[in-house]
N, C-alpha and C positions, 0 to 999 in steps of 0.2 A: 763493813764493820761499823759498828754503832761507838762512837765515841763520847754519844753524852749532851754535847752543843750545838744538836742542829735541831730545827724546828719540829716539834712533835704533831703539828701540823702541816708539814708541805704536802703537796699534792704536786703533779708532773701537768704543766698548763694544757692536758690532750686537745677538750675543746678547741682553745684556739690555734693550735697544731693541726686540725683538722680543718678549719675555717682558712688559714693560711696554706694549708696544701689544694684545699677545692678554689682557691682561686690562681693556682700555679696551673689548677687543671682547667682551667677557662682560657688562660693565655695559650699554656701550650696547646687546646685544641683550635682555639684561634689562630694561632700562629701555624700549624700544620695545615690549616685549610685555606689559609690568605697563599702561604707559599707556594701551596699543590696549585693552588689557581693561577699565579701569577709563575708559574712554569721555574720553580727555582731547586730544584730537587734537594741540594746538599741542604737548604737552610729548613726543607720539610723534614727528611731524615733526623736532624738536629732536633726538630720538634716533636718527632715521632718517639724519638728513644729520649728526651723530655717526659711526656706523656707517658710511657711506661714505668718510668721512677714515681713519676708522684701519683698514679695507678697502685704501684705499689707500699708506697707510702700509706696513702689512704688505705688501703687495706690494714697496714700494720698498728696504724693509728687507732682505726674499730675495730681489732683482736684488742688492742690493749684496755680500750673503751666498754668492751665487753666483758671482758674481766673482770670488773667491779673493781673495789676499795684491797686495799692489802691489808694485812694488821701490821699496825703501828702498836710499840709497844708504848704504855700509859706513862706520868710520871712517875709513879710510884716506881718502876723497874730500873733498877738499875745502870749505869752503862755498862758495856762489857769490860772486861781486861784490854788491856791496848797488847799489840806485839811487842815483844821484849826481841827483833830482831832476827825470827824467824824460827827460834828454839820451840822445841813440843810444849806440852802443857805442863812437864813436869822438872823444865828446865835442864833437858838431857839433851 
């Protein structure tokens, strides 16, 4: 719901959401190859299913990256009605 006082320019920081997951994904394949080496299994598994969150992460980061801008609406528009408490539109 639009109440009027929030920035008619925020934007959601994807970039560096994306910049900060690609270097979760540098650790955690580092860390999955240091541990698989040095013969530790639990602490690779750890890193393994690491590595498939920010796998996925990253992906959801460039679906949303890809999607472009939303519309924002301008100042000229109004804000909306606020809830009066969960009543319909015509107060019934």
């Amino acid at each position: 719901m639009r109440t009027g006082n929030e920035p008619t320019t925020a934007r959601s920081p994807l970039r560096l959401r994306l910049c900060l997951s690609l270097w979760g994904l540098a650790w955690a394949v580092f860390g999955l190859v240091a541990f698989t080496l040095t013969d530790r299994p639990g602490w690779a598994a750890a890193c393994g299913l690491l590595l498939l969150l920010v796998l996925v992460d990253i992906a959801v980061i460039v679906h949303h990256i890809h999607q472009g801008p939303h519309y924002q609406p301008g100042r000229n528009i109004p804000p909306y009605e606020p809830d009066h408490g969960g009543r319909g539109r015509y107060g019934h």
